[in-house]
C-alpha positions as CSV (number, residue, x, y, z in Angstrom):
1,X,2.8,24.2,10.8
2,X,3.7,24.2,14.4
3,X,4.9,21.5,16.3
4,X,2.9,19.8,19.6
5,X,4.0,17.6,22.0
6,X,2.3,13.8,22.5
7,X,2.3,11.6,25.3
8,X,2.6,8.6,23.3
9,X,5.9,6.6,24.2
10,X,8.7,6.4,21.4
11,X,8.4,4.1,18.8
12,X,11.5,1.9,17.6
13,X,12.0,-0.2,14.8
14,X,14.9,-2.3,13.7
15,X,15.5,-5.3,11.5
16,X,18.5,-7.3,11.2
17,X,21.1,-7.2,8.4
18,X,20.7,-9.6,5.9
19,X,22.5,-10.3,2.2
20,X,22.1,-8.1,0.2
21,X,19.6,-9.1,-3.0
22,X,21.4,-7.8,-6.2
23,X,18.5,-7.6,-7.6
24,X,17.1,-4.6,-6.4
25,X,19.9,-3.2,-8.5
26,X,18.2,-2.4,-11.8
27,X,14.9,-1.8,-9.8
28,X,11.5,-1.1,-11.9
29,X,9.2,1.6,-10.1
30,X,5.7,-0.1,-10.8
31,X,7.5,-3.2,-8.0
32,X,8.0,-1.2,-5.2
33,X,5.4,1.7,-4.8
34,X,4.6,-0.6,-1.3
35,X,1.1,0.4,-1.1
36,X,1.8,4.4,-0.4
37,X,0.9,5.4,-3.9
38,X,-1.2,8.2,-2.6
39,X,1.3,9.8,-0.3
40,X,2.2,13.2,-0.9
41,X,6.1,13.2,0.0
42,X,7.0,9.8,-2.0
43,X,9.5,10.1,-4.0
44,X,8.4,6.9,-6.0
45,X,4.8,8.1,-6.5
46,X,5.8,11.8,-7.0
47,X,9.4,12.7,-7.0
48,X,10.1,10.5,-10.1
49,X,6.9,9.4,-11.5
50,X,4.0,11.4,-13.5
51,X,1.2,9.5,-13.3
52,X,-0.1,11.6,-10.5
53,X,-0.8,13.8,-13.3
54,X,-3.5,11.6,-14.7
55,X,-6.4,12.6,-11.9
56,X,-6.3,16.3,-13.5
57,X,-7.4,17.8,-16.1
58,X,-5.8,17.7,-19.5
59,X,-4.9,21.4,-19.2
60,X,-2.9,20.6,-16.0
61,X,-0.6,18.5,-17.3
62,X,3.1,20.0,-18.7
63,X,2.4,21.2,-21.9
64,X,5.9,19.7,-23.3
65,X,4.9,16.3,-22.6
66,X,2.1,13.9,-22.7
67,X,2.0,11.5,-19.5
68,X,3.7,8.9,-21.4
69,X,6.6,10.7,-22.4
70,X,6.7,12.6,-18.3
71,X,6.9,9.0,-16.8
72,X,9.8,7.8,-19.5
73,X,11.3,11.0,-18.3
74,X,11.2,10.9,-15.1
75,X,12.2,7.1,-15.3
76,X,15.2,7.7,-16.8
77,X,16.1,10.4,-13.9
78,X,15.5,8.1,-11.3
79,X,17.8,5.3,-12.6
80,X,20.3,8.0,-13.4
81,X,20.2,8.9,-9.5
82,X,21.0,5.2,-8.5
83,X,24.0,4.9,-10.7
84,X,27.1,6.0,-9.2
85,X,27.9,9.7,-9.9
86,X,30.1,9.9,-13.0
87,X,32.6,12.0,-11.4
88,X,33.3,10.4,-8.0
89,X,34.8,7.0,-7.7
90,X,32.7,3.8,-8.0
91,X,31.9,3.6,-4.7
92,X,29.9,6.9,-4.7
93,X,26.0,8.0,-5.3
94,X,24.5,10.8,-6.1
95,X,21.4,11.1,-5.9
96,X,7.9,21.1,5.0
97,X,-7.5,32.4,23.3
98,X,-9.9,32.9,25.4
99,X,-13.8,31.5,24.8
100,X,-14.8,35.3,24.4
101,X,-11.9,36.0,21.8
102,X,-13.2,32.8,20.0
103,X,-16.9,33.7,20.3
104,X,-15.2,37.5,18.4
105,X,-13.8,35.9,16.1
106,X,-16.8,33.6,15.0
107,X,-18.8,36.2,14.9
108,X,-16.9,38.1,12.4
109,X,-16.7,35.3,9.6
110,X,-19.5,34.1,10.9
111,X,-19.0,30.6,12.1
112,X,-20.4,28.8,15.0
113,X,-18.5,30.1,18.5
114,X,-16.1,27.4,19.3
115,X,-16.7,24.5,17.5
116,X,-13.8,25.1,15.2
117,X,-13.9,26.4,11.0
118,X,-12.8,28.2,8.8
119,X,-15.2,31.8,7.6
120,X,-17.9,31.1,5.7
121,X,-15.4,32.2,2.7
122,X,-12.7,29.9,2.8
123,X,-15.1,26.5,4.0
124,X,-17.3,27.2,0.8
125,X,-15.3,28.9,-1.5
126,X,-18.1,28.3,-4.0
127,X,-20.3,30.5,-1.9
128,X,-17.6,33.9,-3.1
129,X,-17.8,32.9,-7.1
130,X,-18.9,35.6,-8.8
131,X,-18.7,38.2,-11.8
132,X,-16.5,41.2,-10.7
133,X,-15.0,44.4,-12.2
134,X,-11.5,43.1,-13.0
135,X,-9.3,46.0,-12.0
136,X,-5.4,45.5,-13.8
137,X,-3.0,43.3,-11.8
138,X,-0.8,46.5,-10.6
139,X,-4.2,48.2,-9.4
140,X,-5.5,45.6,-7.2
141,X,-1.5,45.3,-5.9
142,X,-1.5,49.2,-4.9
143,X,-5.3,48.9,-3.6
144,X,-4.0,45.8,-1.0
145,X,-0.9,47.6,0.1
146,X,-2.7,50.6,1.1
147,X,-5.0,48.7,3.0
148,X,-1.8,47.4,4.5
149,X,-1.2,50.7,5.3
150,X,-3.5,52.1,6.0
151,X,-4.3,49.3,8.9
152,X,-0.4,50.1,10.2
153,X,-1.1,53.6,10.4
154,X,-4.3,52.8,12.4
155,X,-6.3,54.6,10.0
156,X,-9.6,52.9,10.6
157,X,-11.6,55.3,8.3
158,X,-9.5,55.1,5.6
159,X,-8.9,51.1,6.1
160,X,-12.6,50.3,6.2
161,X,-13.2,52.4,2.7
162,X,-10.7,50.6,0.8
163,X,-11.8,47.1,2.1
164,X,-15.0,48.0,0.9
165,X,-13.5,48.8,-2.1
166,X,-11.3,45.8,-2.4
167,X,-14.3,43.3,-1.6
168,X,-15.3,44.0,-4.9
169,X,-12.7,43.4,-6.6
170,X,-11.2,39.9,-5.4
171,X,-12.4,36.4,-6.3
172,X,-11.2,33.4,-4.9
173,X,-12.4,31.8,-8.8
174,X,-10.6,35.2,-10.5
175,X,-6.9,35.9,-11.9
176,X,-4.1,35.0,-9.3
177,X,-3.7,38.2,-7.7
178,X,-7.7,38.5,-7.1
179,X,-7.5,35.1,-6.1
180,X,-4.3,36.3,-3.7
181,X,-6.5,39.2,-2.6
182,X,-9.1,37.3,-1.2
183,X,-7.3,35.6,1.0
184,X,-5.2,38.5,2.1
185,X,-7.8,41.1,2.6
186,X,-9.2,38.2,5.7
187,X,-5.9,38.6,7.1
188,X,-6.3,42.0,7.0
189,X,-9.2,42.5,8.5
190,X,-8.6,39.6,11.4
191,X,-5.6,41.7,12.3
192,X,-7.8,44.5,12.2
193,X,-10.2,42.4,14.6
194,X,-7.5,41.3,16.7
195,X,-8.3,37.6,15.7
196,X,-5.8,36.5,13.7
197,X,-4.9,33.7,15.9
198,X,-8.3,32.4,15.9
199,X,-8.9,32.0,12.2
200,X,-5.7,30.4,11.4
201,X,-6.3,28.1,14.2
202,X,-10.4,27.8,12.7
203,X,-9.1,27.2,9.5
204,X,-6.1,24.3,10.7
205,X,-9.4,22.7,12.7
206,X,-12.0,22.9,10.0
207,X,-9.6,20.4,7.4
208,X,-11.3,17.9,5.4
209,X,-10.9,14.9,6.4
210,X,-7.7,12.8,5.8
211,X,-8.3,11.7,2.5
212,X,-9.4,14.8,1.2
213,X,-6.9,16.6,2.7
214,X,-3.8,14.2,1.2
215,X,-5.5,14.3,-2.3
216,X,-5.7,18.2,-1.9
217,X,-1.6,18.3,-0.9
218,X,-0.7,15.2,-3.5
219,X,-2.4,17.6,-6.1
220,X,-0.1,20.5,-5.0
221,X,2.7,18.2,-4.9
222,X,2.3,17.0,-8.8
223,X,1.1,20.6,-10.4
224,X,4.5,22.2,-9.4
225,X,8.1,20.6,-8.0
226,X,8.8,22.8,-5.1
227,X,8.6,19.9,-2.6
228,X,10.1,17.4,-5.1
229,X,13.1,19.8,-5.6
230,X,13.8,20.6,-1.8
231,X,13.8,16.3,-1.3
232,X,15.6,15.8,-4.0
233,X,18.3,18.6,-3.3
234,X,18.6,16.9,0.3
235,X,18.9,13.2,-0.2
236,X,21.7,14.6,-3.2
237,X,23.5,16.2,-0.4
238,X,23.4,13.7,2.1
239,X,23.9,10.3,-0.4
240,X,26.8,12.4,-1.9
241,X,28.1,13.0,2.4
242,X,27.9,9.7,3.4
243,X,29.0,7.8,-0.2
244,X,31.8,5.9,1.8
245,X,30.0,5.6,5.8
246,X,28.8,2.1,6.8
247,X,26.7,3.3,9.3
248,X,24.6,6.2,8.5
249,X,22.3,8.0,11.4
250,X,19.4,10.0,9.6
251,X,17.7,12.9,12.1
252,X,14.5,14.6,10.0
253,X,13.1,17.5,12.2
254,X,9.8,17.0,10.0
255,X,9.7,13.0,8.9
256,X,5.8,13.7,7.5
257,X,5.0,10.1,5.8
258,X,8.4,9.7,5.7
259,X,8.6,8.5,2.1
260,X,10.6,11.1,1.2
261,X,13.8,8.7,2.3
262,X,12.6,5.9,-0.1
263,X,14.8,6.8,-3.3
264,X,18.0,7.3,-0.8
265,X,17.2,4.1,0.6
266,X,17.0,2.0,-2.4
267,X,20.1,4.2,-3.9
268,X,21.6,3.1,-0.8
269,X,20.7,-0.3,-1.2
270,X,21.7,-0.7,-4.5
271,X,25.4,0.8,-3.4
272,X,28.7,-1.2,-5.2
273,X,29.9,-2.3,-2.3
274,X,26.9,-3.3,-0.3
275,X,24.6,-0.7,1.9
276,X,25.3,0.6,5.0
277,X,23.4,0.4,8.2
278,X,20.8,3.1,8.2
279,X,19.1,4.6,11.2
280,X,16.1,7.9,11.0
281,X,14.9,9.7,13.9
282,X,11.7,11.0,12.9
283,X,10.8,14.4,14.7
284,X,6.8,14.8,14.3
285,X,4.4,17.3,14.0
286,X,0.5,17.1,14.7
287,X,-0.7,18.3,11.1
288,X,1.7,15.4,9.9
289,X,0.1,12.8,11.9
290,X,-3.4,14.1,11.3
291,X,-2.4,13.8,7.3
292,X,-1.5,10.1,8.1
293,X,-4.1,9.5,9.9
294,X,-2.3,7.5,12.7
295,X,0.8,8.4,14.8
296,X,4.4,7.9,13.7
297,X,3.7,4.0,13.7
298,X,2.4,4.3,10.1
299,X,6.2,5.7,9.6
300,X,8.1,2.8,11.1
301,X,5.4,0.1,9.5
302,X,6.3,1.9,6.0
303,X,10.2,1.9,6.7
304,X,10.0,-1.5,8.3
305,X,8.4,-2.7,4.9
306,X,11.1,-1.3,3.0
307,X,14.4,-2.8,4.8
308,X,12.9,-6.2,3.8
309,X,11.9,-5.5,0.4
310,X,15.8,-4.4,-0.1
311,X,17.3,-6.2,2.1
312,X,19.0,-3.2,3.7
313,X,19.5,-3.4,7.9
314,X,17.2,0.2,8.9
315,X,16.4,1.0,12.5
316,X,13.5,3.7,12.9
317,X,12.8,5.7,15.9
318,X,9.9,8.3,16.3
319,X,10.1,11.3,18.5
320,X,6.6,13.0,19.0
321,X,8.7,16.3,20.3
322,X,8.7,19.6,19.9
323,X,12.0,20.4,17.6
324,X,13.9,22.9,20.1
325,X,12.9,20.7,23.1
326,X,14.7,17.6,21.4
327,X,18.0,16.9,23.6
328,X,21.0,14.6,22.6
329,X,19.9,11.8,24.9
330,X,16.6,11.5,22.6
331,X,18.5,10.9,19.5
332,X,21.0,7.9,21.0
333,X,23.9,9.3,18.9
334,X,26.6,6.1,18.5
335,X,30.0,6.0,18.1
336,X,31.2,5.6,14.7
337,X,28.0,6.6,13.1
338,X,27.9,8.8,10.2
339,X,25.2,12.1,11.2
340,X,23.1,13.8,8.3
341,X,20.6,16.1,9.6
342,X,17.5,17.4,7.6
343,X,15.3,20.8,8.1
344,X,13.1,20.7,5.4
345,X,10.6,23.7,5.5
346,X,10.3,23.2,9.0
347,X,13.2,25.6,11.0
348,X,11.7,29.1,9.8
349,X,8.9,27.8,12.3
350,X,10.9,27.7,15.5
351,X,11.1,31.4,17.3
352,X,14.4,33.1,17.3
353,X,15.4,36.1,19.7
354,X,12.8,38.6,17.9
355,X,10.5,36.0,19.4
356,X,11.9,34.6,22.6
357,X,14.7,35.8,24.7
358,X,16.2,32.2,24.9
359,X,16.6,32.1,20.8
360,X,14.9,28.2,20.6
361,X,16.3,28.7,17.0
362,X,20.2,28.9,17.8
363,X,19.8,26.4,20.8
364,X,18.2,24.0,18.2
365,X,21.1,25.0,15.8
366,X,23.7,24.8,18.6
367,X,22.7,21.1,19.6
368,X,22.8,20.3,16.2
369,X,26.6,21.5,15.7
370,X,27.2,19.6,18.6
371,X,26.2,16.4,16.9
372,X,29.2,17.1,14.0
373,X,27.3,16.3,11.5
374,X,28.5,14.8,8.0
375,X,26.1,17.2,6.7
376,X,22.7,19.6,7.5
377,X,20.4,20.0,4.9
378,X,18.4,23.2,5.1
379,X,15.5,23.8,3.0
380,X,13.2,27.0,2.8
381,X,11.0,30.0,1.4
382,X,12.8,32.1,-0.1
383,X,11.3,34.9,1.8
384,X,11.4,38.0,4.3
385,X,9.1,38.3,6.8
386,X,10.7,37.3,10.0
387,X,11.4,40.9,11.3
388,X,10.6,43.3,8.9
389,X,8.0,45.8,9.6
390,X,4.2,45.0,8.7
391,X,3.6,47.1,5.8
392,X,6.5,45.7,4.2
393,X,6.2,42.3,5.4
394,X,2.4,42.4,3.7
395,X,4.2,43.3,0.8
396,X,6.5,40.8,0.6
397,X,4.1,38.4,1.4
398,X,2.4,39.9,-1.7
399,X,5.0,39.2,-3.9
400,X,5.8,36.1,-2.8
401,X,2.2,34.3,-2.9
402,X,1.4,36.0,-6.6
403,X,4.2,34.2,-8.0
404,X,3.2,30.8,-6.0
405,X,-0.5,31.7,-7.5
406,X,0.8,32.3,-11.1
407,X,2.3,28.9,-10.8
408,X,-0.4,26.9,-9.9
409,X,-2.8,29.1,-12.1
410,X,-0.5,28.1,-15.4
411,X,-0.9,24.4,-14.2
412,X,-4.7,23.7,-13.2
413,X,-7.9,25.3,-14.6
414,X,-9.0,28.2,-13.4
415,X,-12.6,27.0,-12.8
416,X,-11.4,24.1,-11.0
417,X,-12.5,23.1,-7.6
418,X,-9.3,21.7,-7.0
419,X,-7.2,24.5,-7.4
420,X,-9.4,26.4,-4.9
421,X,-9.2,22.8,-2.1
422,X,-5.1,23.3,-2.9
423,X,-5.3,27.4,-2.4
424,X,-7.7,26.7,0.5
425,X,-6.1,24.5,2.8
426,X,-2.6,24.4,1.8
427,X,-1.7,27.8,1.4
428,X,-4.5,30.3,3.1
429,X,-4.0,29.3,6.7
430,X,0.3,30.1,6.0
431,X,-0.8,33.8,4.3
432,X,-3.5,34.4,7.3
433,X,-0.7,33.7,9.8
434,X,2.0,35.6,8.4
435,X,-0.5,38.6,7.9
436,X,-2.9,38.9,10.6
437,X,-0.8,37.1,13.9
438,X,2.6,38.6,16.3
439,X,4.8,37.1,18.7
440,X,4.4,33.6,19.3
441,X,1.5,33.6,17.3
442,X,3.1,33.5,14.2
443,X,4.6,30.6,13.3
444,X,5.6,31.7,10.0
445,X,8.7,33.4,9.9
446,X,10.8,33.1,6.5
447,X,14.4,34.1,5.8
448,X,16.3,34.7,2.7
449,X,19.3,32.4,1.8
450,X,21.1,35.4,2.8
451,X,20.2,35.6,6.5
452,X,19.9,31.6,7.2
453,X,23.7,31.7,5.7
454,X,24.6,34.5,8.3
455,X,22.9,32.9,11.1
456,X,24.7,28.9,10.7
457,X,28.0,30.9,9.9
458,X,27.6,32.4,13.2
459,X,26.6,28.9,14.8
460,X,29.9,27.4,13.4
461,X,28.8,25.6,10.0
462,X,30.4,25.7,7.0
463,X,28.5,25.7,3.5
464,X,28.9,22.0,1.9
465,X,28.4,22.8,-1.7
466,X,25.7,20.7,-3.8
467,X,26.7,18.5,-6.6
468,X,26.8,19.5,-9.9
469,X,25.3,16.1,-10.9
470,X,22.5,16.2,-8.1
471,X,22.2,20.0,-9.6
472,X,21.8,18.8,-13.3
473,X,19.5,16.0,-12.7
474,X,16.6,18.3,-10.9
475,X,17.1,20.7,-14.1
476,X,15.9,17.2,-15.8
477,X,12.4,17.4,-13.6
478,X,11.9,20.9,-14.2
479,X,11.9,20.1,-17.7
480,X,8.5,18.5,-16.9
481,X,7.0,21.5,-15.9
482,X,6.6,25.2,-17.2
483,X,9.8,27.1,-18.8
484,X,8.7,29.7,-16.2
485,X,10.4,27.5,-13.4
486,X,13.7,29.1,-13.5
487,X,16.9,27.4,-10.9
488,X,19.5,29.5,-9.7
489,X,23.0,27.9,-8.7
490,X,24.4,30.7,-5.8
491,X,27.3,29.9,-3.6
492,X,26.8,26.3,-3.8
493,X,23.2,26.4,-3.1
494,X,20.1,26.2,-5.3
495,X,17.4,28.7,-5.7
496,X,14.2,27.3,-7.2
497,X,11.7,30.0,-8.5
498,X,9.2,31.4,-10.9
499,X,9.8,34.0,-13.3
500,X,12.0,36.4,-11.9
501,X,10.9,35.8,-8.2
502,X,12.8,32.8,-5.6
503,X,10.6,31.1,-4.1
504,X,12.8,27.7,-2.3
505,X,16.4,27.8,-1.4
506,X,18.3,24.6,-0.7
507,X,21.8,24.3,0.7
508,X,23.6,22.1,2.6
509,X,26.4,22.6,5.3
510,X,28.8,20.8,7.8
């Protein structure tokens, strides 16, 4: 997702302190879902709570537990993240061209010139259902990569024959790598076409419409815990930073709905001691606001909602800016506040020096340093394809995307039109980009642990090591899901993945 500018002014929130209501303390989940039950990034209708699970079918659901038994579950782990951590003092918690370019590129998928959509393929995946040879899993790997090869070699004859051959071969309704094929062999050949750009942006304008579009992301969010981990790694971080600050200053580079601050807020607000004075500066995107369906007002109404229902003084502020263009004047830092900063699968997408000359990514980094922060929470694909060659960036890409497949294909049924609305719009578009765009044209640009440690080393941050207790209670939610979700403790950070394969690093760092 890239970030755009809007000419809307700021929006500022702020109610006054008030008592605080003790009882919010022993909280019940079913009081305070305020309304936002469908949002994708709520912790209290995702993060903690199964009955997402009930919309899908039986076969979707983890096969350790019924719903019932998911929700006591995941019960129990949210109470246990509003209890003081046992091994901290009381007073502590623990807790994502031109018109004749376009006019190409239509032609090729065949949609109409510049009104916007996706190829015929990916708008109606129903249309590419059929009965195909199914080649092994290794064989239909080697076939893609030498079309990947083939295309870097410029090798046109050779790259056109195996297409051909590959066409046959993928199914978007198949086994996860021909399902991963399909997609990947359109990248392919939209680089071939020099359209790349084009398609991703086609199929970023041809989205359903906002309902659709949430229910397809809410599904993705409840058939596998990569988002729940990465929110639930960060607010561990940052309640465990700020356990003794009475004024805390929250600055999300990708606030989405938002409602992924609503179990630190309540932990907060439940605090021995009383809750400190929260602010969030919400840095927006237009794909998050088009999910919402209104502008970062939806956010402050939502967090405005909350500081009454737990008595809790929170001030909101929405910047509609583009991340590297964000300045210290925009974020009002105060004396004696208490700074936690979060990138949440959002900083692989600003350009570094491979991309621009002026590095937007260490600027961004830079002013953020400058801020001292309590803590920065980083979270991100565990992947490589920022500057590695093509060939082996399509491979990794590969790799990465089958186990993400495998995951969801172990979780939803096969012959589900679901699975193919989640595959469609909430993975396809990232895969096109990484595969068929360059330069500034590719927004996604993924780093291993390994490199983003390098990199804030370099900018002057030290690692701040996640707690144990934050670390055992997400082994808790993984417990929900498939015994193929594996969790990696490395350094102090946390590698979630799938099989042998990472796929999400969080760490946190000061």
């Amino acid at each position: 997702m890239e970030f755009h500018g809007f000419t809307d002014e700021d929006t500022s929130y702020e109610y006054p302190s008030s008592s605080r209501n003790t009882a919010f303390t022993n909280w019940s989940i079913d009081s305070i879902k305020l309304g936002f039950d469908d949002s994708p990034n709520s912790p209290l209708s995702g993060q903690f709570d199964c009955d997402g699970w009930s919309h899908l079918p039986v076969d979707a659901q983890a096969p350790a537990y019924s719903r019932q038994k998911m929700r006591r579950a995941l019960q129990q782990i949210e109470t246990d993240l509003m209890l003081p951590d046992p091994e901290e003092p009381a007073t502590s918690t623990s807790l994502e061209s031109s018109e004749k370019q376009q006019d190409q590129a239509a032609k090729q998928f065949r949609v109409r010139p510049r009104t916007g959509g996706a190829p015929p393929e990916l708008r109606h995946p129903e249309k590419r259902l059929r009965e195909s040879k199914s080649p092994s899993g290794d064989d239909l790997r080697q076939l893609l990569i030498r079309c990947a090869e083939s295309l870097s070699e410029n090798d046109m004859e050779e790259f056109e024959s195996l297409v051909r051959e590959a066409r046959g071969v993928v199914s978007i309704a198949g086994e996860p790598i021909q399902r991963l094929g399909a997609y990947m062999l359109e990248g392919l050949v939209a680089r071939r076409e020099n359209s790349g750009t084009n398609i991703y942006r086609a199929l970023r304008c041809d989205e359903p419409e906002n309902k659709e579009l949430l229910s397809f992301i809410r599904i993705l969010y409840d058939i596998c815990p990569y988002f729940k981990f990465g929110y639930m790694a960060a607010n561990g971080a940052i309640a465990d930073a700020i356990r003794n600050e009475d004024r805390v200053h929250i600055i999300d580079f990708q606030i989405r709905q938002g409602t992924q601050w609503i179990t630190l807020i309540q932990a907060l607000a439940a605090r021995p001691g009383g809750p400190p004075r929260i602010r969030i500066t919400g840095i927006d995107d237009s794909v998050s606001e088009y999910a919402r369906g209104e502008s970062l007002q939806l956010v402050g109404k939502m967090l405005m909602e909350l500081s009454k229902k737990f008595s809790i003084p929170l001030e909101f502020k929405g910047l509609p800016v583009y991340g590297p263009d964000v300045t210290r004047e925009m974020l009002d830092i105060r004396p004696g506040e208490a700074v936690a900063v979060n990138f949440t699968l959002q900083l692989h997408h600003t350009p570094d020096e491979s991309v621009d000359e002026n590095n937007p990514r260490d600027r961004l980094l830079r002013l953020v340093r400058a801020l001292s922060p309590k803590v920065m929470t980083l979270v991100e694909q565990e992947s490589n394809t920022n500057t590695t060659p093509f060939a082996t960036r399509f491979a990794e890409t590969l790799d990465y995307y089958s186990a993400m497949f495998e995951s969801i294909d172990a979780a939803v049924a096969r012959d589900s039109k679901e699975r193919i609305g989640v595959e469609q719009h909430c993975l396809a578009k990232d895969i096109v980009n990484v595969i068929a765009c360059e330069g500034k044209e590719r927004v996604e640009r993924h780093e291993l642990l390994g490199k983003w440690r390098s990199r804030l080393s370099m900018a002057g941050f030290r690692p701040y090591p996640l707690s144990s207790y934050v670390n055992s209670v997400i082994r808790m939610l993984l417990g929900c899901y498939s015994d193929k979700y594996t969790l990696v403790e490395k350094d102090g950070a946390l590698l979630l993945g799938w099989k042998n394969r990472n796929l999400i690093s969080a760490s946190a760092w000061h």
